[in-house]
C-alpha positions as CSV (number, residue, x, y, z in Angstrom):
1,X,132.9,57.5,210.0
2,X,133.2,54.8,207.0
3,X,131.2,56.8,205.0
4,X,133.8,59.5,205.2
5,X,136.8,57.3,204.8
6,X,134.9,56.1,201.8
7,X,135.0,60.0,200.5
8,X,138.0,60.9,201.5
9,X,139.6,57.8,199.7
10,X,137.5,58.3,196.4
11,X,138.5,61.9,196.5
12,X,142.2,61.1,196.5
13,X,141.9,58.6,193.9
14,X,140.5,61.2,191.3
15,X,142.8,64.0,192.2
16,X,145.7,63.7,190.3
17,X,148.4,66.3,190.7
18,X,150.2,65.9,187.6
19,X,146.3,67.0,185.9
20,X,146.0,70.2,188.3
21,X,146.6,73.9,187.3
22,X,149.7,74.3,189.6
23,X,152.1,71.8,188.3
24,X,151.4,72.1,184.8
25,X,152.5,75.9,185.1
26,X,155.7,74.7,187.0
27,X,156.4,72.3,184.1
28,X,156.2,74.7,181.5
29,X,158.1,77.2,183.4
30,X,160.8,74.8,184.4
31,X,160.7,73.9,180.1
32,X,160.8,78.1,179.5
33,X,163.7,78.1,181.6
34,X,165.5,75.5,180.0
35,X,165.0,76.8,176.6
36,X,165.9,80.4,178.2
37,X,169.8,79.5,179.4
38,X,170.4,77.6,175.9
39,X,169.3,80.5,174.3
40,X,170.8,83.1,176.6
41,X,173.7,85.6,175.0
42,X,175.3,85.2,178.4
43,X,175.4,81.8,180.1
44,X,176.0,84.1,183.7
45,X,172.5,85.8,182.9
46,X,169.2,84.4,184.5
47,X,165.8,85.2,183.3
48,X,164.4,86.9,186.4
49,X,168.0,89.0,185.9
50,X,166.8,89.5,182.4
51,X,163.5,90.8,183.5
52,X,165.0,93.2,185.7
53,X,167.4,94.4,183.2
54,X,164.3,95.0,180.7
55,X,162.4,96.8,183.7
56,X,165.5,98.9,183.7
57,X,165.5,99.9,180.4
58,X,161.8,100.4,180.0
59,X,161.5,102.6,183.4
60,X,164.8,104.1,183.8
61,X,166.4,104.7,187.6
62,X,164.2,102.9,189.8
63,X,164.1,101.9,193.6
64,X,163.4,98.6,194.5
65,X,160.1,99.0,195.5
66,X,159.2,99.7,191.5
67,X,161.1,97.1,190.6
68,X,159.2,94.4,192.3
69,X,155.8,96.2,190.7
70,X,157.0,96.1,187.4
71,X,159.0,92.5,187.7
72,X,156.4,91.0,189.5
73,X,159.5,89.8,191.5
74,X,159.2,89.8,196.1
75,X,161.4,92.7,197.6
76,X,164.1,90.2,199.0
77,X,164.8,88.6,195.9
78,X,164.7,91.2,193.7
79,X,167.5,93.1,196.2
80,X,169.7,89.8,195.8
81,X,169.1,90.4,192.1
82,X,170.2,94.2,191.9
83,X,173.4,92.9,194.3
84,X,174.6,90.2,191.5
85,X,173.8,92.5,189.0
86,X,175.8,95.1,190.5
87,X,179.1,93.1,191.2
88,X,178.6,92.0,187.4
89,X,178.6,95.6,186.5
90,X,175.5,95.8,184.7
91,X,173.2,98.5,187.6
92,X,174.4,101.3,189.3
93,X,173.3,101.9,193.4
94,X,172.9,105.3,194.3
95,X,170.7,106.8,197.0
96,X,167.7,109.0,196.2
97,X,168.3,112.9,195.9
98,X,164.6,113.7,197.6
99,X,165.0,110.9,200.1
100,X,168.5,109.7,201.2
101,X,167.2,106.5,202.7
102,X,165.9,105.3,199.0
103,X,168.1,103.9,196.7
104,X,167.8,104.1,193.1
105,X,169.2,101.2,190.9
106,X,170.4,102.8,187.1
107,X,171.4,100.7,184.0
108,X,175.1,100.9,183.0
109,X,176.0,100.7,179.5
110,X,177.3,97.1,179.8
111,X,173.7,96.1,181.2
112,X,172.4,97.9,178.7
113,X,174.3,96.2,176.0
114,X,173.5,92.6,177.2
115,X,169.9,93.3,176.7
116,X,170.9,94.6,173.1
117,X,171.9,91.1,172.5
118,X,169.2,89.5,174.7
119,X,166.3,90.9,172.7
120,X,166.4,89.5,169.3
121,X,167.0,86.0,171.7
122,X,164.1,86.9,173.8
123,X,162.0,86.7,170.4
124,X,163.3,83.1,169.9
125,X,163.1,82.1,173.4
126,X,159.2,82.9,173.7
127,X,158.9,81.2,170.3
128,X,160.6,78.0,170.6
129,X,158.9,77.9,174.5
130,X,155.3,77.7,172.4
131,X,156.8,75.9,169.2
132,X,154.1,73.1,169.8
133,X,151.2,75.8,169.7
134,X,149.1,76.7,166.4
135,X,148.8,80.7,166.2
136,X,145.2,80.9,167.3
137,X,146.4,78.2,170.9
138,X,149.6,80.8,171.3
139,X,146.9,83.9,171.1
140,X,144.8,82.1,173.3
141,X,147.6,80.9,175.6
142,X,148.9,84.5,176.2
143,X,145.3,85.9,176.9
144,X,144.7,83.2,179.1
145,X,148.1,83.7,181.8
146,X,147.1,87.3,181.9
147,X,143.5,86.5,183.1
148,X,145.3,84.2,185.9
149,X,147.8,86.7,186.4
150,X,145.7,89.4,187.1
151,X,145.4,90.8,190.3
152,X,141.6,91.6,191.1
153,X,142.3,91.0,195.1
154,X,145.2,92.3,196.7
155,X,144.5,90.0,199.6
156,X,144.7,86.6,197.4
């Protein structure tokens, strides 16, 4: 039983969470964000609204359920998402012609116009986020969060 304390104990004293995987990615994310809102043409806008916005644009009239493939976003935030971007004027709600139970969210020309002035910022934002990084580190950086992000197991 000692003997285990003993492990437990020296395994606690090497772990150190602000070293592990998890919280650095918070940390940058939470630094991402900050640089995202100073940057953003519209204080109102967030960056997961942003997303949606661009996953708008790039796939025209979608339902929610190809929103949260292509945002990467869970179903009951993305749908609190399409609501604030709704009473904001930006999407459109209408139910689907093939199946009336579906409902299809549409960019409205003031969404659309938002990410017109959000892009050239989006640029700036991405660069000032890996500002500290030589060009071969942001290459390398970028390769490296899509290996992590990939999904080779649905059930992970």
């Amino acid at each position: 039983m000692a003997d285990d304390k003993d492990e437990h104990e020296q395994a606690a004293g090497l772990y150190q969470v602000t070293e592990q995987v998890g919280h650095l990615l918070r940390k940058a994310y939470q630094r991402h964000l900050s640089i995202f809102q100073s940057n953003a043409s519209d204080p109102d806008l967030t960056s997961v609204q942003f997303v949606t916005l661009c996953a708008l644009h790039d796939l025209g009239p979608s339902s929610q359920v190809e929103l949260v493939k292509a945002t990467s976003v869970d179903q009951a935030t993305i749908r609190g998402i399409v609501e604030r971007l709704k009473a904001r004027g930006l999407v459109d709600l209408s139910r689907d012609e093939v199946d009336g139970r579906k409902v299809i969210i549409s960019l409205l020309p003031k969404g659309e116009a938002i990410l017109q002035q959000m892009y050239p910022r989006g640029h700036i934002i991405s660069e000032q986020t890996m500002r500290r990084l030589n060009p071969a580190e942001k290459v390398a950086l970028l390769f490296l969060l899509r290996k992590i992000a990939e999904d080779d197991d649905p059930k992970v």
